[in-house]
C-alpha positions in Angstrom: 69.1 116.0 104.3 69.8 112.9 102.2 72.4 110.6 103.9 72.7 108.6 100.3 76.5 108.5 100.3 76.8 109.7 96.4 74.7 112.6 97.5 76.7 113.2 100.2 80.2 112.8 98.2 78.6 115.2 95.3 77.5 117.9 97.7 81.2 117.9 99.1 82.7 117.9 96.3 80.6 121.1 95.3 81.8 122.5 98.8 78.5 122.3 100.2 79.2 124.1 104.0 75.8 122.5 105.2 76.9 119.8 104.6 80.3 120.0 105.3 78.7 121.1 109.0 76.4 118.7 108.9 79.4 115.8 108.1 81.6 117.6 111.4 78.6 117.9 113.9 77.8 114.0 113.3 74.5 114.8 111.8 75.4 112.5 109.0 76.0 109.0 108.9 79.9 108.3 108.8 81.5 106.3 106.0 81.7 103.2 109.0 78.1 103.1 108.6 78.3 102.8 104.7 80.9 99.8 104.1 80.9 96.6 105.2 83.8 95.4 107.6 86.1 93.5 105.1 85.9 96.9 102.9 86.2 99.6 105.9 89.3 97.1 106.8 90.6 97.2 103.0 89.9 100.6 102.7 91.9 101.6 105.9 94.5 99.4 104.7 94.7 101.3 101.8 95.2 104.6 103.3 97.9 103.0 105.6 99.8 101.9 102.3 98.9 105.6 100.9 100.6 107.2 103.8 104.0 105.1 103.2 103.2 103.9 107.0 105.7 101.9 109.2 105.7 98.0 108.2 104.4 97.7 112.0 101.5 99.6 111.1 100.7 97.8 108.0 101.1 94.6 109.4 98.1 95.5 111.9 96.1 96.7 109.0 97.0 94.1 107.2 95.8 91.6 109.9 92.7 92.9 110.5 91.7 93.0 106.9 92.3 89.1 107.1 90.5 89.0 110.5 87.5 90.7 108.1 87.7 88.4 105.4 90.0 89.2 102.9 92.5 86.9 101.0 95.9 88.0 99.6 
């Protein structure tokens, strides 16, 4: 199977349940693997913010995206 992530993201969104087995047994790549660590820390960040999380919460996500690279 293709581990290209758009292929990946297009055969989920079709409901694909090879892939979707594939994705839960690990025989896919995770989306760690596909971003660098400033983004995987912005994009965690993100879902933090998403999730209304505690301030203490987003101050660790917060903090680690800066430990990665990113400016306010």
């Amino acid at each position: 199977m293709r581990t290209d992530h758009r292929e990946l993201i297009r055969r989920l969104a079709l409901n694909d349940e090879s892939t979707l087995g594939d994705v839960m047994a690990g025989r896919i790549p995770g989306p760690d693997s596909l971003l660098d660590t400033k983004t995987r820390a912005l994009v965690r960040l993100a879902g933090l913010v998403a999730l209304d999380s505690e301030t203490a919460s987003l101050q660790v996500g917060v903090d680690a995206a800066f430990g990665a690279g990113a400016q306010d």
